[in-house]
Residue, then its C-alpha position, 0 to 999 in steps of 0.5 A: x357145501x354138502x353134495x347129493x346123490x344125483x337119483x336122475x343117474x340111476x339106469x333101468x331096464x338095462x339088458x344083462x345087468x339086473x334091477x338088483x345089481x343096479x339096487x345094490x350098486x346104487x347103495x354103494x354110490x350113495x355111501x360114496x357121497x355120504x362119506x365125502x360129505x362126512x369127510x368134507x366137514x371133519x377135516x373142516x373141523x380139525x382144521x378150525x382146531x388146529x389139528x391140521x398136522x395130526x395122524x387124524x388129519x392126515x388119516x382122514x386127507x388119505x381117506x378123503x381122495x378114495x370116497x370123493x373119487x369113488x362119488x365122482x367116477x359114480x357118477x360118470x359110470x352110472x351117467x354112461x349106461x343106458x339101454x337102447x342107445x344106437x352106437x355113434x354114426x360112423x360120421x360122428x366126431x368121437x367114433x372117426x377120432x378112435x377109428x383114426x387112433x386105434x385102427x378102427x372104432x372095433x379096435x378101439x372096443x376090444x382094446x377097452x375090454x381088455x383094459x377092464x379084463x386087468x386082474x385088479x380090481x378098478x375102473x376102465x376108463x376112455x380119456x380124452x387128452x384135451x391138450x393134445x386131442x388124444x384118446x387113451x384107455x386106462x386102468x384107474x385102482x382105488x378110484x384116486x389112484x392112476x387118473x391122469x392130471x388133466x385127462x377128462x373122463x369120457x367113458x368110465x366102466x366099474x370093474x370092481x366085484x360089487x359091479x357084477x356079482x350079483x348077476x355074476x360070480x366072483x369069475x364073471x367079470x366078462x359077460x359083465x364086460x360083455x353086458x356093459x358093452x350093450x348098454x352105453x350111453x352112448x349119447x351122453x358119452x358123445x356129447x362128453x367128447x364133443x364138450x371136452x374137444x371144445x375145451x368145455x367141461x363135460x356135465x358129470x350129473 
């Protein structure tokens, strides 16, 4: 199968986060999926040919893991932003589940600031552990390296330069962290929650 870029994810008319800093991500994700479709259809090919255990192989396995991870978190990141979207009601089942794990929903926002503020370069992530209910923050390097087994992604934040700089300097991840915050989607990121606690799997696209 060939996967496409998914265009009805591309956000505008975000605040703090300009058209040209979503242009040129955008570019980004697009190569994500050109690269997995391209990797997809060499290791078929090595694999028909019985080079299955050569260096290539193994070079282009590693290589597949960081573009498919980097199509697929894309995906949810560019999914998860929209401007003008109220945060949940105070009764709703994502924001009384963060309050009760994090002291409160506050608590819980700082606590994923911080977990984009990490020096690296990476992914912030809200997780949802369905087998135990539990919702964690995590820091994610190299799109295929830190993700929980299991773990369904509810909110995914870009903390890697070319997510910000742009509007920003090479130091200015937090008013990007800052701007972020402004623009969730947060009816996309609800109903995630309330697909996964269903044992549902959440829409990506």
């Amino acid at each position: 199968m060939a996967y496409e870029v998914k265009v009805h994810l591309k956000p505008s008319g975000l605040k703090g986060i300009s058209e040209n800093q979503i242009a040129q991500h955008w570019k980004l994700y697009e190569g994500y999926v050109a690269n997995t479709n391209g990797l997809l259809a060499e290791l078929e090919a090595l694999r028909k040919e019985g080079k299955g255990a050569s260096p290539l192989y193994a070079d282009r396995r590693r290589r597949f893991g960081f573009e498919y991870n980097g199509m697929v978190l894309h995906e949810y990141y560019f999914g998860n932003l929209k401007a003008g979207v109220a945060e949940p009601a105070g009764t709703s089942a994502l924001k009384t589940a963060l309050a009760a794990q994090f002291g409160s929903f506050d608590a819980w926002k700082d606590d994923f600031a911080k977990t984009g503020a990490s020096r690296s370069i990476g992914w912030a992530i809200l997780y949802l552990d369905p087998a135990a209910g539990v919702l964690a923050n995590h820091f994610v390097q190299l799109h295929e390296e830190g993700n929980v087994a299991g773990f369904v992604p509810i909110l995914v934040m870009d903390v890697w330069e070319h997510a910000y700089m742009v509007d920003q300097t090479a130091t200015g991840r937090p008013d990007y962290i800052k701007a972020f915050a402004e623009n969730i989607n947060w009816d996309a990121v609800s109903q995630r929650y309330d697909d996964a606690s269903a044992g549902k799997i959440p829409a990506r696209f």
